[in-house]
mmCIF file of the C-alpha atoms, coordinates in Angstrom:
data_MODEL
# 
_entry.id   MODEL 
# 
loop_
_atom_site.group_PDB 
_atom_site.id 
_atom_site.type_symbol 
_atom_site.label_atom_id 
_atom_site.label_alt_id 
_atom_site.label_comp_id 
_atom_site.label_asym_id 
_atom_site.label_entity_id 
_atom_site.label_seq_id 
_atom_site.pdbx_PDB_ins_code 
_atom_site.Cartn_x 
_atom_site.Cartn_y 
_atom_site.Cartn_z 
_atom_site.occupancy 
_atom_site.B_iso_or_equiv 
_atom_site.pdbx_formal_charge 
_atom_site.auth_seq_id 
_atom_site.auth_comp_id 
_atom_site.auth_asym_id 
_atom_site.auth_atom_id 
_atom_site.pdbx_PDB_model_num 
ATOM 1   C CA . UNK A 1 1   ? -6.634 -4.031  -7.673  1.00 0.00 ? 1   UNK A CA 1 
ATOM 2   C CA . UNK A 1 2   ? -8.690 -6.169  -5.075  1.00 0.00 ? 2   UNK A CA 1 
ATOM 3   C CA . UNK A 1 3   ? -5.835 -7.993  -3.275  1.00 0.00 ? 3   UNK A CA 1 
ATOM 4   C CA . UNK A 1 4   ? -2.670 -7.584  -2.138  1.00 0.00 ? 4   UNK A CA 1 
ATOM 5   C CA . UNK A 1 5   ? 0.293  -9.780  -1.127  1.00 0.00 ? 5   UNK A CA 1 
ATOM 6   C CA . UNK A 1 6   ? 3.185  -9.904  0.561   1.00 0.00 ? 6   UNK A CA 1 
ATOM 7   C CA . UNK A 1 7   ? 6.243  -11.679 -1.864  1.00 0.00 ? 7   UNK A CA 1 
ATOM 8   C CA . UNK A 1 8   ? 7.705  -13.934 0.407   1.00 0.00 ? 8   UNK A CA 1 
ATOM 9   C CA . UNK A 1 9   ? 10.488 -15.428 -2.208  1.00 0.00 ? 9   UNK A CA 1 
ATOM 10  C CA . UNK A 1 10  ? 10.465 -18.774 -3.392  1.00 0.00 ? 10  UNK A CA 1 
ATOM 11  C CA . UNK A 1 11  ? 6.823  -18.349 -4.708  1.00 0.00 ? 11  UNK A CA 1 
ATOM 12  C CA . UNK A 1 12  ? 5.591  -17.763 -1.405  1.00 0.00 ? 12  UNK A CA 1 
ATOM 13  C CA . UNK A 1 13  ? 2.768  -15.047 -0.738  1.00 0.00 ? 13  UNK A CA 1 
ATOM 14  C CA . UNK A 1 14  ? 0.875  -14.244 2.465   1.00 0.00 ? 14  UNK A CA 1 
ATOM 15  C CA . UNK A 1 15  ? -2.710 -12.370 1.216   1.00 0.00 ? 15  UNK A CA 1 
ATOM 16  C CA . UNK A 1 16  ? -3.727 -9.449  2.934   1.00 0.00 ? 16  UNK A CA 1 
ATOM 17  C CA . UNK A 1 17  ? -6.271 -7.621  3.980   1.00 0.00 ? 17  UNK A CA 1 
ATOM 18  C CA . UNK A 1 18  ? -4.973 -3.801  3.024   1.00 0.00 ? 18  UNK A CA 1 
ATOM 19  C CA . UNK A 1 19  ? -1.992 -1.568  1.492   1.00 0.00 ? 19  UNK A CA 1 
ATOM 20  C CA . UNK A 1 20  ? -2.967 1.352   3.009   1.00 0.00 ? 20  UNK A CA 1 
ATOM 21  C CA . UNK A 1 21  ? -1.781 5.223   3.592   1.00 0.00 ? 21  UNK A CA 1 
ATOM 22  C CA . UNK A 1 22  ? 0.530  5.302   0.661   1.00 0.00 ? 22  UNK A CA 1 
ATOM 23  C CA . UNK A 1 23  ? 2.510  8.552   1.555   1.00 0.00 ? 23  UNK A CA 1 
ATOM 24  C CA . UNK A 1 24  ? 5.431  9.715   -0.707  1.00 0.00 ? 24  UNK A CA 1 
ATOM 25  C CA . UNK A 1 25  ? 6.958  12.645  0.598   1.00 0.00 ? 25  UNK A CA 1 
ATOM 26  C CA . UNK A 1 26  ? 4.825  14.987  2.149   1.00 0.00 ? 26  UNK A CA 1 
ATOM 27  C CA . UNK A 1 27  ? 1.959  13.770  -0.299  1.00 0.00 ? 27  UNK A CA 1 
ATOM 28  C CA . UNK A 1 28  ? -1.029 11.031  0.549   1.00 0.00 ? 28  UNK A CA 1 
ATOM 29  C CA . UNK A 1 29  ? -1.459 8.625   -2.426  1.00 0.00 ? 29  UNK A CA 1 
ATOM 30  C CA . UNK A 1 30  ? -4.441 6.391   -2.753  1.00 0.00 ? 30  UNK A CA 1 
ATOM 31  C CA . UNK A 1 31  ? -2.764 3.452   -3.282  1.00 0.00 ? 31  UNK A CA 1 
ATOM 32  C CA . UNK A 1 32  ? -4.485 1.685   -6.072  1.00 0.00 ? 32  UNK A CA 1 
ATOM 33  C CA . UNK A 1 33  ? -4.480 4.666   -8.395  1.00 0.00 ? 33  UNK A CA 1 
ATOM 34  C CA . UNK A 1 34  ? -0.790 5.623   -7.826  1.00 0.00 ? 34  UNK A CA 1 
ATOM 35  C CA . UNK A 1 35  ? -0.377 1.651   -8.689  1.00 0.00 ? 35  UNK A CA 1 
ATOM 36  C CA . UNK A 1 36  ? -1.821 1.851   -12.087 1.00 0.00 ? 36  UNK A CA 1 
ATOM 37  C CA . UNK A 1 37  ? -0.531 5.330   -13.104 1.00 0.00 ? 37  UNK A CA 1 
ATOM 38  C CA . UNK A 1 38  ? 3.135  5.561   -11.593 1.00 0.00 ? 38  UNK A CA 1 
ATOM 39  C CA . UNK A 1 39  ? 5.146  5.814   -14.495 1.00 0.00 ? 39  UNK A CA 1 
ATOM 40  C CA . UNK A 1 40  ? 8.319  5.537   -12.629 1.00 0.00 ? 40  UNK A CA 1 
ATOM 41  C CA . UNK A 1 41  ? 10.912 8.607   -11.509 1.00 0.00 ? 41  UNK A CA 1 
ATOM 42  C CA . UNK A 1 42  ? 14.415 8.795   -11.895 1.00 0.00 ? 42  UNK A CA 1 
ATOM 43  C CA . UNK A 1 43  ? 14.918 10.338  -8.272  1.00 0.00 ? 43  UNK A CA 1 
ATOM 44  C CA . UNK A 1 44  ? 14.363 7.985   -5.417  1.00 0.00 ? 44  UNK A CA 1 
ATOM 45  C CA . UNK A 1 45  ? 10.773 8.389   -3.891  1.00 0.00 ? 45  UNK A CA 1 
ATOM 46  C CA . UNK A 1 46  ? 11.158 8.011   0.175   1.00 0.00 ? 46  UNK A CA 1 
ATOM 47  C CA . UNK A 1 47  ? 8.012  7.148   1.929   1.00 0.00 ? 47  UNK A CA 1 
ATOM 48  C CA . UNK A 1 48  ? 5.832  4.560   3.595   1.00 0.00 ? 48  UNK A CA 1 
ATOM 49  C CA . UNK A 1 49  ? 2.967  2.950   3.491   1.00 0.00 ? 49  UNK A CA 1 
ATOM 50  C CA . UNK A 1 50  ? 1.170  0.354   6.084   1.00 0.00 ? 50  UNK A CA 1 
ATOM 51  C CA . UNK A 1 51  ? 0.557  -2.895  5.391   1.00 0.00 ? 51  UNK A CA 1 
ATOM 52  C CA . UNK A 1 52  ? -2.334 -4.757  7.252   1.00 0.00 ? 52  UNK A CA 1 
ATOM 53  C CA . UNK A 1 53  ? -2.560 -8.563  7.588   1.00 0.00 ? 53  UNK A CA 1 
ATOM 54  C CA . UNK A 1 54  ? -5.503 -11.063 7.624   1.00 0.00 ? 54  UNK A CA 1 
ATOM 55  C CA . UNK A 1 55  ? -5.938 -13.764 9.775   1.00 0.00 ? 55  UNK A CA 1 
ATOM 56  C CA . UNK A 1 56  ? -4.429 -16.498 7.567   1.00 0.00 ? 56  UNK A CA 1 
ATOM 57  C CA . UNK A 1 57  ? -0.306 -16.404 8.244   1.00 0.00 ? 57  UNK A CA 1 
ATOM 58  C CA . UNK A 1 58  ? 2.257  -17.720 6.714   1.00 0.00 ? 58  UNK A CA 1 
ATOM 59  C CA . UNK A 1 59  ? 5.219  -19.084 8.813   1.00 0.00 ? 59  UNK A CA 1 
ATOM 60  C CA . UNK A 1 60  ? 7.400  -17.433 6.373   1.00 0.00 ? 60  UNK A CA 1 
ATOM 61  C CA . UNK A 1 61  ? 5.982  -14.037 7.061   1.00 0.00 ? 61  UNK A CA 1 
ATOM 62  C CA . UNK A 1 62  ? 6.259  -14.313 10.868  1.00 0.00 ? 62  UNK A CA 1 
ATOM 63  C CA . UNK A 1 63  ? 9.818  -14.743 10.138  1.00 0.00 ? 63  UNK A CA 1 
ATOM 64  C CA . UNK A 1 64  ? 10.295 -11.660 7.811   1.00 0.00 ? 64  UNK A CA 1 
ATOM 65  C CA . UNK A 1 65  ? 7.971  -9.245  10.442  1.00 0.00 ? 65  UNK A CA 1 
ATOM 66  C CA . UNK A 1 66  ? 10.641 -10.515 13.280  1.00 0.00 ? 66  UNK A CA 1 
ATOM 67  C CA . UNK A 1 67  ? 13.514 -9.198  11.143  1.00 0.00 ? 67  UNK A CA 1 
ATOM 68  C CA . UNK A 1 68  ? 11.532 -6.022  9.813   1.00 0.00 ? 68  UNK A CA 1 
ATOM 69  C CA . UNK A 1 69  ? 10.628 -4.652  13.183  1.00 0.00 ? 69  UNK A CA 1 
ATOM 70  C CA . UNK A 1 70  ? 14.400 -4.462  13.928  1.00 0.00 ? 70  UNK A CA 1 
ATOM 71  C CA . UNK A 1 71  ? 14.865 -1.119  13.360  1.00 0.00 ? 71  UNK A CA 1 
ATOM 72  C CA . UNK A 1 72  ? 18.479 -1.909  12.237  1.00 0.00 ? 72  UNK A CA 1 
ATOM 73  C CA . UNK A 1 73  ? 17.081 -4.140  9.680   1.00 0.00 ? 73  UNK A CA 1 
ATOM 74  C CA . UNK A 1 74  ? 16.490 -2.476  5.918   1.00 0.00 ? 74  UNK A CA 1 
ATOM 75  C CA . UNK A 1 75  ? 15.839 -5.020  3.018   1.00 0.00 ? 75  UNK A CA 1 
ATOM 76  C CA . UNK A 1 76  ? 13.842 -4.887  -0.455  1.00 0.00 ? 76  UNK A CA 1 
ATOM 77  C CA . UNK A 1 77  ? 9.893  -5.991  0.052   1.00 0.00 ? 77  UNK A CA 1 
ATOM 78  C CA . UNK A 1 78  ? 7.824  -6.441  -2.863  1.00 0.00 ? 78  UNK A CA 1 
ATOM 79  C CA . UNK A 1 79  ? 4.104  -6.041  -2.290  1.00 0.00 ? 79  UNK A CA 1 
ATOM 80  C CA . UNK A 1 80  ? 1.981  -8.094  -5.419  1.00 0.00 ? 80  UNK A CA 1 
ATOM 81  C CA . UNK A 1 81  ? -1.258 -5.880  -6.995  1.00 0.00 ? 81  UNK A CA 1 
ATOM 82  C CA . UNK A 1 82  ? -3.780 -9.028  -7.506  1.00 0.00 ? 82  UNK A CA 1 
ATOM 83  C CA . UNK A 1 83  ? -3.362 -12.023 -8.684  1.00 0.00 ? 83  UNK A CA 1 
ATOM 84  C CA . UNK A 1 84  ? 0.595  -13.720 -7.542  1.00 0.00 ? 84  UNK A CA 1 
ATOM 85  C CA . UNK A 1 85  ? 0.444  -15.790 -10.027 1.00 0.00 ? 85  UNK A CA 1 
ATOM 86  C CA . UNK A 1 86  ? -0.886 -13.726 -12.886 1.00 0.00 ? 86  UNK A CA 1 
ATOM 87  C CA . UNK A 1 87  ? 1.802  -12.210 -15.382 1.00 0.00 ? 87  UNK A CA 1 
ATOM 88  C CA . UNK A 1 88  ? -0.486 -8.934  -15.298 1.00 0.00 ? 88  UNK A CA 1 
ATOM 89  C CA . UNK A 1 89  ? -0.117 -7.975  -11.546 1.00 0.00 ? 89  UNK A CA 1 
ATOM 90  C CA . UNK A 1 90  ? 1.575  -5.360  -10.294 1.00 0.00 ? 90  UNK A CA 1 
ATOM 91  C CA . UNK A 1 91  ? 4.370  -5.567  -7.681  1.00 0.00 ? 91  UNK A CA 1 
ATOM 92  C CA . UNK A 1 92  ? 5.392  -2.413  -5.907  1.00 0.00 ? 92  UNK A CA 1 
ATOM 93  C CA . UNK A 1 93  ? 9.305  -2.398  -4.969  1.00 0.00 ? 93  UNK A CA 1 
ATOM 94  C CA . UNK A 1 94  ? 9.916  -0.912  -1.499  1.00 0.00 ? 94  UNK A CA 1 
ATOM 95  C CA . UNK A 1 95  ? 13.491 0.226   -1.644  1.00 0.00 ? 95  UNK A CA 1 
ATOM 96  C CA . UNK A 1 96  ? 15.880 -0.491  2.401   1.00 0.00 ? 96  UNK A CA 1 
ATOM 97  C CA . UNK A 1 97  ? 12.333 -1.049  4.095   1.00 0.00 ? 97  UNK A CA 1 
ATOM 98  C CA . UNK A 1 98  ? 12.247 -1.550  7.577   1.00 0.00 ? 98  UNK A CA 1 
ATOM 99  C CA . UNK A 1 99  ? 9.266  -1.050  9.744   1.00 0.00 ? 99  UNK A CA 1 
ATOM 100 C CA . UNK A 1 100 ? 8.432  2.270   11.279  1.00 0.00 ? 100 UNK A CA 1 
ATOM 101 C CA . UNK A 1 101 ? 5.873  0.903   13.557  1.00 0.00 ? 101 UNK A CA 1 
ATOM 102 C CA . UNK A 1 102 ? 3.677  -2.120  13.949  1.00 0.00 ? 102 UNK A CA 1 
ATOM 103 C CA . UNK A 1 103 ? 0.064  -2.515  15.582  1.00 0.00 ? 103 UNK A CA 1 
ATOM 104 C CA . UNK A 1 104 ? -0.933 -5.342  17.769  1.00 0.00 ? 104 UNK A CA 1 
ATOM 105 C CA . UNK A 1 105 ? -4.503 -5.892  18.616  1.00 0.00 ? 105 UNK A CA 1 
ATOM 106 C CA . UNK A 1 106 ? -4.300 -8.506  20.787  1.00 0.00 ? 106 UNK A CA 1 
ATOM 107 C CA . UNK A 1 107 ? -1.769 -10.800 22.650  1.00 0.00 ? 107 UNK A CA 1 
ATOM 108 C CA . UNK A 1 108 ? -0.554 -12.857 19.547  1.00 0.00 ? 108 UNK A CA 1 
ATOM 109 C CA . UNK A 1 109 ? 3.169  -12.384 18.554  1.00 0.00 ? 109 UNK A CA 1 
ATOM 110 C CA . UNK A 1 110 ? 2.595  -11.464 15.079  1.00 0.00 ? 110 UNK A CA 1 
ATOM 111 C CA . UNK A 1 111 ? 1.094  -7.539  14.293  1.00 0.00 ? 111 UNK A CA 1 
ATOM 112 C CA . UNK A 1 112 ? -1.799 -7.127  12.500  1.00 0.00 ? 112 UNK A CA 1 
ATOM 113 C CA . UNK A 1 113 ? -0.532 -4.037  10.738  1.00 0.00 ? 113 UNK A CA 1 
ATOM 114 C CA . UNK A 1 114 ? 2.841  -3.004  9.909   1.00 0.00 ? 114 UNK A CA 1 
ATOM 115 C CA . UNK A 1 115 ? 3.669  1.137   9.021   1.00 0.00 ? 115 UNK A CA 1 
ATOM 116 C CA . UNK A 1 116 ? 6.884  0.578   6.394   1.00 0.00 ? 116 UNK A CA 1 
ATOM 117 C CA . UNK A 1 117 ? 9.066  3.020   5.685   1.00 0.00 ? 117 UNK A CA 1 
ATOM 118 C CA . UNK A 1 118 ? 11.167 3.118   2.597   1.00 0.00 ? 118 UNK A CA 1 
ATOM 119 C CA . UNK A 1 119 ? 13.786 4.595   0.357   1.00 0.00 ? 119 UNK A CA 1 
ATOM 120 C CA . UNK A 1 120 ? 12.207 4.332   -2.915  1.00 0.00 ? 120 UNK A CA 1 
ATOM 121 C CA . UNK A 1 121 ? 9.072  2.828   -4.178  1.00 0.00 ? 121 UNK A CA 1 
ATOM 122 C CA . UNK A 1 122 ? 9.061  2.056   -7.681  1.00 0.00 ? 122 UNK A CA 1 
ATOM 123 C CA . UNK A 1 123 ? 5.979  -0.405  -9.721  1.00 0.00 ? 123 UNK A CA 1 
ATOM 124 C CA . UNK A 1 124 ? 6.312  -2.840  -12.391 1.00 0.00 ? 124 UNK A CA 1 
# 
């Protein structure tokens, strides 16, 4: 796949540098071949997977990792396979995400890698 992005709504995207340690169930997943061969389930797939930034930030995305990391918090994320504005990428559907941990490498505010946990995943 190459890239990944974060859908921030409103055609907003923050790039970033990984989707990493896809695990669904009790099984690992390397995450670009479970995006180009999931063919979908009809029973919900609980998991998570960690998501790891870049330098470049959106103000948008700040926003959305302050209301993530409250563990009360579960909303839909959608995660973009390539190009955003491409027809042809895939966007992986994290069902009631919230984040399960997040990383911080240095002082900044904003983590540089977030673990999500979900209820379903699901690609289209």
């Amino acid at each position: 796949m190459g890239t990944y992005h974060l859908d921030l709504g409103d055609t907003q995207t923050e790039e970033l540098d990984d989707v990493i340690n896809l695990l669904i169930g009790e099984t690992e997943h390397d995450v670009d071949t479970f995006i180009a061969s999931d063919s979908g389930s009809d029973e919900p797939r609980q998991g998570s997977l960690i998501i790891v930034r870049n330098d470049e930030r959106n103000a948008t995305a700040g926003r959305w990792v302050q209301a993530v990391e409250d563990l009360t918090t579960e909303q839909d994320v959608v995660i973009i396979a390539g190009d955003p504005t491409s027809p042809e990428a895939r966007r992986i559907h994290l069902t009631k995400a919230w984040a399960a941990t997040s990383f911080h490498e240095d002082e900044d505010e904003d983590p540089e890698a977030i673990a999500l946990a979900f209820a379903d995943i699901t690609v289209k």
